[in-house]
N, C-alpha and C positions, 0 to 999 in steps of 0.2 A: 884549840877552838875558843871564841871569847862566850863567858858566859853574861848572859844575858845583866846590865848593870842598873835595873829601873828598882827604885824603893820607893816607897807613897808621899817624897816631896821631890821627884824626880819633874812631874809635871811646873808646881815655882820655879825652879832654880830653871829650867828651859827655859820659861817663858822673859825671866829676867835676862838669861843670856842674851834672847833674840834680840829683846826688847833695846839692850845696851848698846849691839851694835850695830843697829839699825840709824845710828844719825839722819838728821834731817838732809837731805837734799843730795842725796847719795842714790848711781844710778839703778835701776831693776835690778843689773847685772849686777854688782856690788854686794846691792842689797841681798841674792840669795847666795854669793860666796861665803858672804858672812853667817848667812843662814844654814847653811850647809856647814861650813865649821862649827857654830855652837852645837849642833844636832849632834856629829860626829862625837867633839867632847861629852855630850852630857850622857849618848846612850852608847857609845862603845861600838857604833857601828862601824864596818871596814872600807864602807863607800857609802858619800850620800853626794847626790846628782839634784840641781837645779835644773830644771828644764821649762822652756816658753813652750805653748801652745801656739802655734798660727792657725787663726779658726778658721778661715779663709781657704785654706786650704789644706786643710786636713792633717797638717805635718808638727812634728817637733823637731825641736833643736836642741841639745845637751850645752848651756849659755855657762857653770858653773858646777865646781867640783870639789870635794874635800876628800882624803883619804886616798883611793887606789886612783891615779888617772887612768882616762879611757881614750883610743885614737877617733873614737869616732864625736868626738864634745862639737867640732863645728858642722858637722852634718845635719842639712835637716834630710828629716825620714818619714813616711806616711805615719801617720799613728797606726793603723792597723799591721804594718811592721814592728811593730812594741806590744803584744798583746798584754801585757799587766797593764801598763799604761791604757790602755782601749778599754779594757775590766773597768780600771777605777772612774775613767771617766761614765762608762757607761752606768756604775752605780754610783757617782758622785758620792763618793767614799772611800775611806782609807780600804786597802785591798793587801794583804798577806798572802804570800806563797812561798814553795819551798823546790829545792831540786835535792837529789843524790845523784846525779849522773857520774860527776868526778868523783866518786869516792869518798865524799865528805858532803854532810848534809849544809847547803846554805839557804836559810829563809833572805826573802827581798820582801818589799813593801812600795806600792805605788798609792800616792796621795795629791788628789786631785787639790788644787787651788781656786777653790769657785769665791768669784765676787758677784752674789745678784743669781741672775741665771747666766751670767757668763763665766769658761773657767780661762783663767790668765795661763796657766800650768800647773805642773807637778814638783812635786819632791819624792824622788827614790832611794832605796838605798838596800845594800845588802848586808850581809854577817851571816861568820858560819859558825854553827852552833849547833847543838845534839836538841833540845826543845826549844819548842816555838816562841817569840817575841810575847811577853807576857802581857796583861789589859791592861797596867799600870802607863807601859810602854806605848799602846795602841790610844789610851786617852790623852798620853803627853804629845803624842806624835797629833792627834786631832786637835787638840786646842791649838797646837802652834801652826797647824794650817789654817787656821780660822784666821791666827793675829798677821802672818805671812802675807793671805790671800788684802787683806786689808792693806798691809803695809805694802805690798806690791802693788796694788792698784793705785794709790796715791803718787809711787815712784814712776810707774807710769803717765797717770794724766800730767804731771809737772814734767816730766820727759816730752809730752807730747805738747805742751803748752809752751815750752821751749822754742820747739819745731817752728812748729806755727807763725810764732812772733818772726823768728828770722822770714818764714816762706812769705811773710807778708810783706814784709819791707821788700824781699827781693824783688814780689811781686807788681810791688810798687813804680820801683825806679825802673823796674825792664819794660813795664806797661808804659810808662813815659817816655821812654827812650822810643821805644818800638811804634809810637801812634807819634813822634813829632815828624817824621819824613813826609808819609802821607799824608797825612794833614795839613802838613805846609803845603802840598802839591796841591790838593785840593783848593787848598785857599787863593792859591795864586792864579789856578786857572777859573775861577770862579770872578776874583777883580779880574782880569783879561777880557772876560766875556762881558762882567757889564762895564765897565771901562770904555772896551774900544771893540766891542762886537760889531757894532753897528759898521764898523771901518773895516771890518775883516771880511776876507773871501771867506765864500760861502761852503770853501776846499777846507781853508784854518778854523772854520766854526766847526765844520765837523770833525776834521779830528781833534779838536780840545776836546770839544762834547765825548768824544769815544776815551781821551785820556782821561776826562773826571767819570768817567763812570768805570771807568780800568781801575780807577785809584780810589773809589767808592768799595768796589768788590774785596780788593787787596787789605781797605781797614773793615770791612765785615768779617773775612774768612780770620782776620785777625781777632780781632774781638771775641769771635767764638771758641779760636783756640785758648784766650785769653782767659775766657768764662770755664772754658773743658777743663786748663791746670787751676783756675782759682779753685774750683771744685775737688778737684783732686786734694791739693792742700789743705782743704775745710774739712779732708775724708766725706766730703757728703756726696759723693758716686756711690750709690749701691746696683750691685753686682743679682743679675737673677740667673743663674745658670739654667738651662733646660735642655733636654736630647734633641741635638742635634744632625739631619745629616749634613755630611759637609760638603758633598761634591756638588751639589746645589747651592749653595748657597754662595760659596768661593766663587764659583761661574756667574751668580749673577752679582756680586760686589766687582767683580774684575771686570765686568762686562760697562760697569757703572763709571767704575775708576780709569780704565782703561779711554774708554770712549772708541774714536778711529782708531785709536791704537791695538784694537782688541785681537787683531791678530799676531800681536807680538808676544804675545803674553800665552806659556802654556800650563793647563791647570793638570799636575798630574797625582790626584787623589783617587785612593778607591772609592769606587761608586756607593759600596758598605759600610762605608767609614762613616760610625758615629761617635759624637762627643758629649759631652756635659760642659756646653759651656752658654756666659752669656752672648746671645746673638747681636745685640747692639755693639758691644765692645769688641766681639769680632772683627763685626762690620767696620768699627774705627782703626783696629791694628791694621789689619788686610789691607783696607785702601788704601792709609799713608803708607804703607812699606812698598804696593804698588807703584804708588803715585812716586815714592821717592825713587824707585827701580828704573820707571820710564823714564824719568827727569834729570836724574842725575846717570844711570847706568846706558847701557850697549842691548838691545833683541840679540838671542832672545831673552824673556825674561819667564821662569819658571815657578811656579806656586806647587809647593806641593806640600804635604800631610802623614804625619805616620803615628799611632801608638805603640810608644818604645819604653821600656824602664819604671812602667807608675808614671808617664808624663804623654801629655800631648803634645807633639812636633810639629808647627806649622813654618815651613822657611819661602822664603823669598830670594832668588838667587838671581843678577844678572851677568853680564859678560860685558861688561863695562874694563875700566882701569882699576876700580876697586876704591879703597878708602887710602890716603898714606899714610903709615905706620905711627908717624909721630901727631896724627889727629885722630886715630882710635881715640885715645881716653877721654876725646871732647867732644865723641861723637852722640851723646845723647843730650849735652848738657843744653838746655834752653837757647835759644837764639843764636845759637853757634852755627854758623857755616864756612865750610873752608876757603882757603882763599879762588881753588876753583869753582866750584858751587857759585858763587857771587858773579864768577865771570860767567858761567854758561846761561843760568837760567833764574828765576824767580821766586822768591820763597821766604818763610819769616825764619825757617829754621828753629820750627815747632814741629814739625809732623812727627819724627822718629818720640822727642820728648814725649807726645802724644800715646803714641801707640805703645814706650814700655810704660806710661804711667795706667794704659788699662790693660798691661798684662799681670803687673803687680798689684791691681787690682782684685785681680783674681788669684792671688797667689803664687805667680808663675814672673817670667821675664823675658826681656828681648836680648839677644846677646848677635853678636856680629864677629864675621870669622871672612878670610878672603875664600875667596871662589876657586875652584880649582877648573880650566889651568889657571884664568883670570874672572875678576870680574869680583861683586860682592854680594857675601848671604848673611842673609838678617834672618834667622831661628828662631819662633815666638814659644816659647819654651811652657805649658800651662800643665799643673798637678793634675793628674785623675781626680774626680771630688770622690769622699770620703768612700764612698758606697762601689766605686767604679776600683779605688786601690786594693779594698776590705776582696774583691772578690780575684783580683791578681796574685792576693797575697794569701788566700784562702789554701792552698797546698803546703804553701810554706810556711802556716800557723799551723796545723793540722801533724806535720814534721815538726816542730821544732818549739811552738809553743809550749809545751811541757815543760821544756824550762823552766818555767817558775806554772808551777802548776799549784792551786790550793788543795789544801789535805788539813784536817782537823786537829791532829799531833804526830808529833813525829816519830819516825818506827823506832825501832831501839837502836838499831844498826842502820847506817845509811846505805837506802835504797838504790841500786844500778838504774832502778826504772821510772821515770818520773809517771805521777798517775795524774789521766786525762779528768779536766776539770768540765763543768758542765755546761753546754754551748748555749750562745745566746739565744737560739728559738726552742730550746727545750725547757720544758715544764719546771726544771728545779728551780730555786729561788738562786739567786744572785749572791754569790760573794761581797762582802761589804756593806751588810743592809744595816740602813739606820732604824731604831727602834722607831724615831718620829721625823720624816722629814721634812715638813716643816714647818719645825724652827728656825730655817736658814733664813725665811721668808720674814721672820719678824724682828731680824736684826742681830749683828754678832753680840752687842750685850745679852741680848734675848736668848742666844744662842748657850753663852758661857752659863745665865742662870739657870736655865735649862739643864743643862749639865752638871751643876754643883744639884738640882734635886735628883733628878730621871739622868741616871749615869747611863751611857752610850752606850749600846750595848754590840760591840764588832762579833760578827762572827767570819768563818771560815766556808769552805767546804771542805764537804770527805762524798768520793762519789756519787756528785751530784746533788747533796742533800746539807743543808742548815747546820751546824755545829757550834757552841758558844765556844770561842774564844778562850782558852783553859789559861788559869791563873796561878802565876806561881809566887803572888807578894802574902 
């Protein structure tokens, strides 16, 4: 078993570690491999885990690893499937726990990465060890998520400043490409009319008039998907989730998108069936995946709905010819239409773009698979929010959370039985309380001084109840 390696300049020599390899302009991911190595070096731990937060929908991802690997690093998972992770967020604090189940006692530690009042992620990490992570250890591990949480946020925003700069140029030249056809149409039937109206039957005036007003609607409906992804890319769509039901609501977006066509379209959701999501962006996935169903696919065409797995399942299936194989991978991509598509019917080849960019919105995605026997289904795939996962998963924390369960120190002999820690609506106090919090409020230097007078004070639990953190420097 490793024994615990923190001494009272263990917290310096970390913070230099991090500090060194933290280069400038290196990405999030990078950033906490490297983080995750110096930790591993400095405190002897057997595994330490980088992980992002997606707030949006409720999940983690394991992005970076030092020490033991794990198969699950590219998966994301609900947070409430990690309950140490759930703990430390919920006490925005470093959070200690221990198991014996295998035969050997292993303390873990999950440590939330808060910048502001948002948290980016965590750092976790285990070791097995007969007594618990000592305070030396718990305040090196807090300061360097202070400098982490910092340095990760800046790795971020220049990541994200990155993005942008390209989605803008993209934005650019396809918005110019995409308005010079109609436009041109526009303009030409526009000199025709006052040119040589007056010379024209009364047959050719009106239908010019009905093609510049065909080609009027065609740069509006453009425009505004124009305006929907420039949004997207500026992240300034916010998302309002609210309960849901669905078989109302689908019926009357289908009813909308559909038009005469409304009997070709079958809705087959439970009447029961509710969601957490938002109803605008619904309303946007739904209709382009319909509209694409009619347009491009075969009747009939089927909507239907399920809660499966921690996920919302909305698919759209027609009985069409399908997608073919070698235009899958271009099939979300902006202004891309196949070479049929061009020949059957009308379109900027925005709508699919559309609808996965507000289901990632939400957290969730659109994904496309063939029809069986024929035909094409588009999946809009959306997370449970936080509250909806927390209560699916509520049997299988209850089982198995114990895992890393907190306890004050550890027995003499390692324990067969993990002991149950004390749940979020009961009376005891929380694992991971800060003596003041906040300090986070008035700034990480404010933070750090803070620190150097009024040292942090972690504690534990032991049966529901407060414990300091026992010290062994």
């Amino acid at each position: 078993m490793t024994e615990p390696a923190a001494t009272p300049g263990t917290t310096v020599q970390l913070i230099r570690r991090v500090s060194s390899r933290a280069e400038a302009g290196v990405s999030p991911t990078v950033l906490l491999e490297r983080v995750c190595e110096a930790v591993v070096d400095a405190l002897a731990f057997d595994r330490i885990a980088g992980v992002r937060y997606h707030t949006r929908a409720g999940e983690v991802s394991e992005v970076a690893v030092a020490g033991i690997p794990s198969a699950k690093r590219a998966e994301r998972r609900p947070l409430a499937s990690v309950p140490l992770l759930a703990e430390a967020l919920d006490a925005q604090n470093l959070v200690f726990a221990s198991d014996g189940r295998a035969g050997e006692l292993t303390w873990a530690f999950a440590l939330p990465l808060i910048s502001g009042e948002r948290c980016l992620g965590f750092l976790s990490g285990k070791r097995r060890q007969v007594v618990p992570p000592d305070k030396i250890e718990g305040e090196a591990l807090a300061i360097v998520g202070i400098v982490v949480a910092a340095l990760l946020e800046s790795a971020l925003a220049r990541e994200e400043a990155q993005r942008l700069d390209v989605l803008k140029s993209e934005f650019i030249a396809l918005a110019a490409h995409e308005l010079r056809n109609p436009l041109s149409g526009i303009y030409g039937i526009c000199v025709t009319l006052d040119e040589r109206g007056d010379a024209l039957a009364e047959r050719d005036r009106l239908a010019l008039r009905a093609a510049l007003r065909e080609q009027a609607a065609q740069v509006r409906t453009l425009v505004e998907q124009l305006l929907d992804l420039s949004r997207f890319d500026l992240a300034a769509i916010e998302v309002a989730p609210v309960p849901v039901r669905l078989r109302p609501r689908i019926e009357e977006l289908v009813s909308m998108a559909a038009g005469a066509r409304r009997d070709a379209v079958t809705v087959a959701v439970a009447s029961d069936l509710e969601a957490v999501v938002d109803p605008s962006a619904l309303d946007r996935m739904l209709s382009n995946l319909v509209a694409n169903a009619l347009r491009h696919g075969e009747p009939p065409v089927t909507v239907s709905a399920t809660r499966r797995d921690t996920h919302l399942r909305l698919a759209v299936e027609d009985r069409g010819e399908g997608v073919r194989r070698e235009f899958v991978p271009r099939l979300f991509d902006r202004f891309t239409r196949s070479a049929e598509a061009r020949g059957r019917a009308d379109g900027s080849g925005l709508g699919l773009a559309i609808a996965r960019a507000y289901a990632r919105a939400q957290g969730g995605d659109i994904v496309y698979e063939p029809a069986m026997p024929h035909g094409a289904r588009f999946e809009v795939v959306l997370p449970l929010r936080v509250e909806e996962a927390a209560d699916r998963f509520l049997e299988g924390i209850e089982a198995s959370s114990s895992s890393f369960q907190s306890t004050a120190s550890a027995p003499s002999t390692p324990s067969t039985t993990p002991s149950r820690t004390a749940e979020p609506n009961r009376t005891a106090p929380r694992c991971g309380t800060r003596r003041s919090r906040v300090v986070r409020s008035a700034g990480r230097l404010g933070l750090l001084s803070s620190f150097a007078r009024n040292r942090l004070d972690f504690t534990q639990c032991r049966n529901g109840r407060q414990s300091p953190l026992s010290s062994t420097a």
